[in-house]
N, C-alpha and C positions, 0 to 999 in steps of 0.2 A: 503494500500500500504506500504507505508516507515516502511522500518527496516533496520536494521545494519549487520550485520557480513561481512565475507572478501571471502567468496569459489570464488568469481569471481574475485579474487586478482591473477595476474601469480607470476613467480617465484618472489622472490624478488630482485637475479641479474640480472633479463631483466630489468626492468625497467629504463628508465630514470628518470619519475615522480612516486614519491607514496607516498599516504597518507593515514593514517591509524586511525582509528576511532577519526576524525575530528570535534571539539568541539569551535562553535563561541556560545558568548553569549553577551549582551549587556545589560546595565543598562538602566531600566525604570524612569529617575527620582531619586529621591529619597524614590521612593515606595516601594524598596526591592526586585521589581518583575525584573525580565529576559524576553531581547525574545530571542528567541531560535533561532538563523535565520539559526544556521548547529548543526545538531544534529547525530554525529557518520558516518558519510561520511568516505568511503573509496573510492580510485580510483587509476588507476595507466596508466602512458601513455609508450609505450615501442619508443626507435629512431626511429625516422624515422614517427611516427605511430600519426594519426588527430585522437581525443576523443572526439564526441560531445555530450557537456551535455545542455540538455533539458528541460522546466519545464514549469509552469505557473509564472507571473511576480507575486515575493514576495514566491518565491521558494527557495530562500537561492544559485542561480544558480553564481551570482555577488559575492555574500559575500564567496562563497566558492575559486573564482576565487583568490579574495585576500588576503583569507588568506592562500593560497598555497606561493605565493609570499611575504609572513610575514607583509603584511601591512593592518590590524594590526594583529599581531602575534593571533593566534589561542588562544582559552581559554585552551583547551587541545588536545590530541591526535598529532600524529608524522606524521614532513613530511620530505622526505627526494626525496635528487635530485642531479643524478651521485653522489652516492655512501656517499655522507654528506646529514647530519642529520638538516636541515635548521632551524628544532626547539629546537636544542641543541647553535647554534652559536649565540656567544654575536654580538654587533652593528657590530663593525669593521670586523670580520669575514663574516658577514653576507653580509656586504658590498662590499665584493669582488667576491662574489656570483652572485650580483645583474646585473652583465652586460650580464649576460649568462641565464636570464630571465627577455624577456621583456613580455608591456604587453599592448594593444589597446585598448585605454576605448571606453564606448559605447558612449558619446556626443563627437564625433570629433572635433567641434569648441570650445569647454569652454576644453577642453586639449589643447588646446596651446595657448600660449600666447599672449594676443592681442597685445603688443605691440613691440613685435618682427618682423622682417622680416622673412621670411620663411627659406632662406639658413643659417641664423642664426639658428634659431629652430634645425633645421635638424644637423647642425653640433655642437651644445651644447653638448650631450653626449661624442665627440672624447676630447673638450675643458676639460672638466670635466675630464677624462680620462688619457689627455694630449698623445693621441696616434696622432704621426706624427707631420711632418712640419704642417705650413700653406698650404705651396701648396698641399700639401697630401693630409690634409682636406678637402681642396677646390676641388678637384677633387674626392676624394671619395663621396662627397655630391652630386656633380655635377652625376656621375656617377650611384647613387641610386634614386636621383630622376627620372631620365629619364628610371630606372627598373621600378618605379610604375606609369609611364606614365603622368610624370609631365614634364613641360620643364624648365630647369633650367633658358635657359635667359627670360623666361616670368616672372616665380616665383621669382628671386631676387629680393631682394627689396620690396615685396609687405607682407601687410600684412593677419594674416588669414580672416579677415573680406570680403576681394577682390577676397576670393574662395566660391565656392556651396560646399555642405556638403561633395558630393563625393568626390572633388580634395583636404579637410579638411580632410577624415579619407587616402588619400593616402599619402597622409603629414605625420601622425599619424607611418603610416608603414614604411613609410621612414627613421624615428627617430626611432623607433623599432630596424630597422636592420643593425642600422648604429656601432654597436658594437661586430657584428656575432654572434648573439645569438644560441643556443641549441634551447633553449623553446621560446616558444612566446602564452602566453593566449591572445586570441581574446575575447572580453567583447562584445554580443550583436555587430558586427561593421555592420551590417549592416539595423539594425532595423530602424534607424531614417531615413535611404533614400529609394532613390523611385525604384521601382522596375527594370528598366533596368538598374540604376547605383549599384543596390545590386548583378545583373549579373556580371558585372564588378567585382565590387571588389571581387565578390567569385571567379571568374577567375583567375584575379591575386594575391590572395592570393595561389591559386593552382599552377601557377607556380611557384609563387617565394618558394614555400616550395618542389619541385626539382632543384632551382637553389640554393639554401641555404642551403638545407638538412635541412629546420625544423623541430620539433616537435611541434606540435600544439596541444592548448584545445581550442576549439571552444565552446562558450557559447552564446546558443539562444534559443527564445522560439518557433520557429517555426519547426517543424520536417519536414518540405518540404524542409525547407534551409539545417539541417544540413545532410541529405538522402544525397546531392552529395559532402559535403564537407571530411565526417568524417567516418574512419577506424573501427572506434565503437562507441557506443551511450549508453551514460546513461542518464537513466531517471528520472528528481531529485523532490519531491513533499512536502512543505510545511518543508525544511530542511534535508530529507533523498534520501535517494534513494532507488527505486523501482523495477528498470530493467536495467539489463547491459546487451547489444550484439550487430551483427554485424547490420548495416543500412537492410540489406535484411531481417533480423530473424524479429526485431521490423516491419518494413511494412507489410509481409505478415503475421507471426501469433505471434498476438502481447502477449505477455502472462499475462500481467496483467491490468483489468479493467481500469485503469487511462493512460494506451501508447493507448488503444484503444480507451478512449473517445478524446484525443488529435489527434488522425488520423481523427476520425471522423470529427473534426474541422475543419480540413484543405478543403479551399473554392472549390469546384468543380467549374471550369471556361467555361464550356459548360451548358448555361441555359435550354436544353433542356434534358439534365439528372438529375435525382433526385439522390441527395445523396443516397451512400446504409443504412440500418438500421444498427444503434452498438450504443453502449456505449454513453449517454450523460450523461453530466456532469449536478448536479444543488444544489443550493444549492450555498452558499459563502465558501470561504476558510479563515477555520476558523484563530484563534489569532494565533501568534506563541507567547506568551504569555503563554498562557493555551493550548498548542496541546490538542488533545484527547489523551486518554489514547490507548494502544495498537496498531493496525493498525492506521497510524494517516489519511490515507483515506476514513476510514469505516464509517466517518459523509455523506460522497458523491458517495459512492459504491453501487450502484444496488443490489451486491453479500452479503454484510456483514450481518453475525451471529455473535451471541455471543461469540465465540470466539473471534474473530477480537478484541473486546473491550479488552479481557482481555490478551492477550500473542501478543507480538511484532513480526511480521514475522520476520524471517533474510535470505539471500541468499541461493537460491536453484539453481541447475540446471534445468533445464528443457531439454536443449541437450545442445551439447558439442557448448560451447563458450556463453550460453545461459541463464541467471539467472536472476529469479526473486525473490521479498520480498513478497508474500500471501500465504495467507494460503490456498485462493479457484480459483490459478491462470485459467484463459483461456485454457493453456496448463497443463497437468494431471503431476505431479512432480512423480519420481519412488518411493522414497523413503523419506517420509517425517521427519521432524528432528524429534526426542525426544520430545522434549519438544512441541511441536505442538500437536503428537498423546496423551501424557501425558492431557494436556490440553481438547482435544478434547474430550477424554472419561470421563474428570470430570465436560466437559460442557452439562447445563441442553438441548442444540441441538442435544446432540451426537444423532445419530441415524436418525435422519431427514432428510426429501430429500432435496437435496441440488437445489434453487431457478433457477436453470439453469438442471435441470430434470436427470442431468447425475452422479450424487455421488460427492462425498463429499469432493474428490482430495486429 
């Protein structure tokens, strides 16, 4: 699966969000060794426009979240967001960035503070800020709690401990928006609750980004969630990325082995149907320590030859808005890169049928 390059990058002035071959790394100790947890990641979100990235947990999906928001700054590669370069700006610069990208962690209760009151919480950012009177404040909080269906005279005074998870991450949202954000990265928010409160909040996250005009990245591992949240869908695997297109292109012909063993995943809720046959996954996902070399899926791909091992996919089309990272996608690419065909004919497979009976893509 995971490779790098940018064809599935638009212009570079649409964008609000973009990042460009995106480089986390972290020390092991003092062993010398790296994990690699983002490894060449690029992406980009245009106004207006929800990006839901996708993955298995320990997919680098989180750590990629934060280091678009520089906390902690990427080890290399460029992001940039409305028209500044976020990895070129010192603290103080950077710092005045920061209100126009919020971002909702995934444990809604250990984000905020236990020993705070809620319309506290909620109004910390404007304090910090120093925007408005008191009564300004006070009414703008008042006024945004009751957007994300919280009741200000219930919630004063009380702390987060005296809410359930749900009315814990509408809390979360409330402090989010209370600075009029641009961007807002959503972390997983609805993983830790239960399913009719994850209805909810994917609701009112949908309106409040027409009442707001947000842009959103949405980061989760579920591809059932992100299908009605998100404008487009990347699909991120063991640090890279795999698949980038629209929610309809990834559901119905998914183009690379690992979006279609993750669809397969997804729990069919009629016992009386049997899941259809595709892609399973097996096998562990490996270190990110030691990726594999080349395709770093090709440990748990049904499809992988030798090549895979030895040359990196990078971004292809498949059709217009449509791109995946293989070399042996699902979908049959027109026109394969250089370096692939290169490869391909000095690999000891060239020539062999390819395990899915159809040629060799």
């Amino acid at each position: 699966m995971a490779g790098t390059g940018t064809a599935h990058l638009r212009g570079t002035d649409e964008a609000l969000l973009r990042a460009e071959n995106l480089v986390v790394e972290f020390p092991v100790g003092r062993t010398g060794l790296k994990v690699n947890a983002v490894s060449g990641v690029s992406l980009d979100v245009l106004p207006g426009e929800t990006l839901g990235l996708v993955g298995e947990s320990g997919s680098g999906k989180s750590t990629t979240g934060r280091a678009l928001m520089q906390m902690p700054r990427p080890t290399a590669g460029r992001v940039s967001f409305d028209g500044r370069i976020l990895s070129e700006l010192d603290a103080a610069e950077l710092r005045k960035v920061r209100p126009e990208m919020q971002m909702i962690f995934q444990d809604p209760i250990s984000s905020l503070n236990p020993r705070r009151a809620v319309d506290e919480i909620v109004a910390e950012p404007l304090k910090i800020w120093r925007r408005g009177t008191s009564a300004e404040q006070h009414r703008q909080v008042e006024e945004t709690l009751e957007a994300v269906g919280i009741d200000p005279d219930t919630a004063r005074g009380r702390r987060p401990h005296q809410f359930s998870g749900g009315q814990c991450q509408r809390i979360c949202i409330a402090r989010a928006l209370m600075l009029d954000p641009k961007l807002l990265i959503c972390d997983e928010p609805v993983s830790a609750l239960d399913v009719s409160v994850q209805a909810q909040i994917l609701n009112l996250l949908h309106d409040l980004k027409q009442r707001y005009g947000l842009t959103m990245l949405f980061i989760a591992h579920d591809l059932a969630v992100v299908k009605n949240v998100s404008d487009r869908v990347a699909v991120m695997y063991l640090g890279k990325l795999c698949e980038v297109g629209t929610p309809d292109q990834l559901y119905e012909r998914p183009a690379h082995p690992y979006t279609a063993a993750l669809l397969a995943a997804i729990p069919v809720p009629d016992p009386e149907i049997r899941p259809a046959g595709g892609t399973r996954l097996s096998g562990e996902l490996p270190s990110p320590v030691a990726p594999p070399s080349g395709c770093r899926f090709r440990t748990r791909c049904p499809l992988a030859q030798d090549l895979c091992a030895q040359v990196e996919p990078t971004m292809r089309e498949v059709s217009p808005g449509h791109h995946v990272a293989c070399h042996f996608p699902l979908q049959e690419v027109a026109e394969p890169t250089e370096a692939t065909t290169a490869a391909a004919e000095a690999s000891p497979d060239a020539g062999r049928p390819d395990p899915r009976g159809n040629g060799a893509g």
